[in-house]
Each structure stands twice: as C-alpha cells, then as structure tokens.
Backbone as CSV, one residue per row, in Angstrom:
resi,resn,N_x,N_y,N_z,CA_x,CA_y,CA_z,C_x,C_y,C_z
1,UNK,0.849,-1.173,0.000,0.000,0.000,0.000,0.897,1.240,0.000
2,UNK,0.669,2.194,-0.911,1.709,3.359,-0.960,0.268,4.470,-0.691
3,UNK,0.912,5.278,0.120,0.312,5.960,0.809,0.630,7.748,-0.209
4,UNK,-0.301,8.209,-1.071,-0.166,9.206,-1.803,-0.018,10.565,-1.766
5,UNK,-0.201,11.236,-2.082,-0.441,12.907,-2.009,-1.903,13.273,-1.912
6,UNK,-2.653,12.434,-2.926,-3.948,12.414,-2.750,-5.022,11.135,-2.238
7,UNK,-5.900,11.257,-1.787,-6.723,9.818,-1.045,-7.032,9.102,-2.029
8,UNK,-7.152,7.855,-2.110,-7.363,7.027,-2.430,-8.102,5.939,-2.273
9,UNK,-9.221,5.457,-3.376,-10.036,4.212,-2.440,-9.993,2.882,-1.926
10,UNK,-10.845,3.148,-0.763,-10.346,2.366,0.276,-11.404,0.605,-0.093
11,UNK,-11.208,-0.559,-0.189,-12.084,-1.370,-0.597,-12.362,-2.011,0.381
12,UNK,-13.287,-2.752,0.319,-14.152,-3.871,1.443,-12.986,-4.996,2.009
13,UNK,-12.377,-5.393,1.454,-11.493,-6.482,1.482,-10.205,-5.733,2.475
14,UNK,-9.799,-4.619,2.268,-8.622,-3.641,2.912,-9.366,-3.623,4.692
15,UNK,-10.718,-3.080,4.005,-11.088,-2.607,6.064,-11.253,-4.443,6.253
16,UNK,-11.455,-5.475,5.836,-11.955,-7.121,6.489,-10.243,-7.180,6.796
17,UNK,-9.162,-6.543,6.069,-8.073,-7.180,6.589,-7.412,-6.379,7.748
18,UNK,-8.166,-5.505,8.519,-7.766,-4.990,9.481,-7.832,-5.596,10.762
19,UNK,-7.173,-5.734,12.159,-7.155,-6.385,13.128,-8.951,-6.368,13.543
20,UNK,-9.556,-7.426,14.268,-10.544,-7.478,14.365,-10.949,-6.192,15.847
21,UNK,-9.998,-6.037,16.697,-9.996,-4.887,17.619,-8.842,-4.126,17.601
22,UNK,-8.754,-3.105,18.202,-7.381,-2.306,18.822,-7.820,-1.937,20.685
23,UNK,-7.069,-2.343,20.672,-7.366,-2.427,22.534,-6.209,-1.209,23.120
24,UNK,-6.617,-0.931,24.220,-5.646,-0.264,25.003,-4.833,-1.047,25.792
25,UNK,-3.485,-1.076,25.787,-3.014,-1.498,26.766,-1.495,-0.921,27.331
26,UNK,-1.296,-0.749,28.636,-0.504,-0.007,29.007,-0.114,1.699,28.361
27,UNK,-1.836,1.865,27.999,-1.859,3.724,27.308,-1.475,3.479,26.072
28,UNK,-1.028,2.631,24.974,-1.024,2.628,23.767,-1.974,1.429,23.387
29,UNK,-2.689,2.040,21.706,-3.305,1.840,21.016,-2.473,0.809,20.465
30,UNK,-3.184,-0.793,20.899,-2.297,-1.799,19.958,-3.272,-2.320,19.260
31,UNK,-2.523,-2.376,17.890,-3.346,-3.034,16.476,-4.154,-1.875,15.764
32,UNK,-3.357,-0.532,16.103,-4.205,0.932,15.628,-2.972,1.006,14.478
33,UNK,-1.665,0.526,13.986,-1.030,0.943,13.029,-1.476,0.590,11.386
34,UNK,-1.878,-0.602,11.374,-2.495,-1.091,10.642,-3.913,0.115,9.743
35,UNK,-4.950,0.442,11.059,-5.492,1.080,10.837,-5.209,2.785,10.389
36,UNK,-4.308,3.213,11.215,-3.857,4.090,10.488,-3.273,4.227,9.500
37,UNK,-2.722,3.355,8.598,-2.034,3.581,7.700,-2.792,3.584,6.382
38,UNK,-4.003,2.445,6.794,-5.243,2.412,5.985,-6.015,3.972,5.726
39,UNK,-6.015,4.694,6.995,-6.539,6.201,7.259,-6.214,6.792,6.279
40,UNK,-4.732,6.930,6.377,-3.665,7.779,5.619,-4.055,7.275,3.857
41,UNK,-3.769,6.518,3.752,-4.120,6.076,2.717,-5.327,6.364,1.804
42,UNK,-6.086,6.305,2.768,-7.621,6.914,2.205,-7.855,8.528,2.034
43,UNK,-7.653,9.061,2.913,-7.344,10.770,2.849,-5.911,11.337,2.360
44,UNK,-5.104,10.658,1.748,-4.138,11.183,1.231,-2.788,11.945,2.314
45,UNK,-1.860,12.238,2.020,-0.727,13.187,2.603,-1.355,14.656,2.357
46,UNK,-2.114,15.200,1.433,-2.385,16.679,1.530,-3.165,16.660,2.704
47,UNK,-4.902,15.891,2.422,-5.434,16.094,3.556,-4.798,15.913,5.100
48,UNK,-3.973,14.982,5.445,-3.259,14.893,6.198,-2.658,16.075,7.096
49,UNK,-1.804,16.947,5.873,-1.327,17.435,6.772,-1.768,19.120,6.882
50,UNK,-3.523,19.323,6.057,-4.164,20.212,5.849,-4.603,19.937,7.843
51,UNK,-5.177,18.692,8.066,-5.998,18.590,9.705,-4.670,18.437,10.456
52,UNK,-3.497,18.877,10.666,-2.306,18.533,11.470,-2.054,19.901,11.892
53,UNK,-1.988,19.973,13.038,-2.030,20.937,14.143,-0.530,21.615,13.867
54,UNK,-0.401,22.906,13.919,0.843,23.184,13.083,1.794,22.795,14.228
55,UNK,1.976,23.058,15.498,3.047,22.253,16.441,2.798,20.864,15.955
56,UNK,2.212,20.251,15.858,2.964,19.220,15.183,3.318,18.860,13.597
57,UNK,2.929,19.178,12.367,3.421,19.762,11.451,4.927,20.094,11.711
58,UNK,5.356,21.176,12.684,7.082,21.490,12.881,7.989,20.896,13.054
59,UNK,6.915,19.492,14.125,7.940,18.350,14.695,7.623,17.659,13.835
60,UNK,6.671,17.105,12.927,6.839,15.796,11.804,8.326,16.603,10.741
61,UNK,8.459,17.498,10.469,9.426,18.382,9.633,10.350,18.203,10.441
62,UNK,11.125,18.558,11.778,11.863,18.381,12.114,12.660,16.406,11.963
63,UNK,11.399,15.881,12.322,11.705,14.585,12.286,12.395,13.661,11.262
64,UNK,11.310,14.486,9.859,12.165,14.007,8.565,13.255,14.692,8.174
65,UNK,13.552,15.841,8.561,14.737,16.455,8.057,15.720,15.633,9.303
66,UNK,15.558,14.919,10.270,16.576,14.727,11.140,16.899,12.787,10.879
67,UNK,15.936,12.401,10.631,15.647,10.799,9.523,16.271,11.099,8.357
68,UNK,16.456,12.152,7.670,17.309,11.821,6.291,18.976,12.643,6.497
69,UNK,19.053,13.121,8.023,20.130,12.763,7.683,20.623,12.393,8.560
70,UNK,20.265,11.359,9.415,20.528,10.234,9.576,21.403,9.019,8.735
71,UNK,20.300,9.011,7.516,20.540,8.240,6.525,21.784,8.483,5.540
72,UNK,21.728,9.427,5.369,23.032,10.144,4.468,24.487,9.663,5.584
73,UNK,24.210,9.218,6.991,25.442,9.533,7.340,25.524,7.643,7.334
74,UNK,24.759,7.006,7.316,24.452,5.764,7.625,25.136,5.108,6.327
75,UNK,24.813,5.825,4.935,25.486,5.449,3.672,26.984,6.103,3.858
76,UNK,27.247,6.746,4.565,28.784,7.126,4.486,29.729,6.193,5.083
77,UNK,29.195,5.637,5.551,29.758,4.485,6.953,30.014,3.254,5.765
C-alpha cells in the first residue's frame, strides 16, 4: 500500500483485513497501526497534513529532516 499525495479508495477487502480490535493497553493503542495507515491512505498526505495541528506539522518536519540525515550519514559508513 503506498500511501499518496492524494486519497485514495479504500475497498471492502482492505477494512476485512484490518485487526478485528485495537485495545488499550498499558496507554497505547495496539493493532491501531495497521489502521492508520489504511486512514492515511484513504485521505491522502495533503489532507493529512491540511488537519495537522501546526506544532505538530514542525515536529513531523523536524523529524524528517533529522531521519534523512541520519541516513546520508548511515550510507557514508
């Protein structure tokens, strides 16, 4: 599943292959990644990050600019 710029549809067979619950346990949402990614998928990266609260917006930006270069130093090695 590649997750786009724009949403994309979501089919009957995608939501049947999702965990049958997501439970709480110890304060995290387990078996919610799955589902989110399905989310994302369906509303796209614009909508995404149109409903993203701009403090966090700064830190997802900080995060990938600090993940790629990461990576750049990971290929230098």
């Amino acid at each position: 599943m590649v997750i786009k710029e724009e949403g994309q549809r979501i089919t009957y067979s995608m939501l049947e292959a999702l965990p049958e619950k997501i439970e709480i346990i110890d304060g995290k949402l387990e078996g919610a990644d799955e589902f989110l990614l399905l989310s994302l998928y369906g509303i796209g990266i614009r909508e995404f990050l149109r409903i993203l609260p701009r403090e966090t917006e700064k830190m997802l930006i900080d995060l990938i600019k600090a993940d790629s270069e990461d990576n750049k130093m990971d290929v230098k090695k």
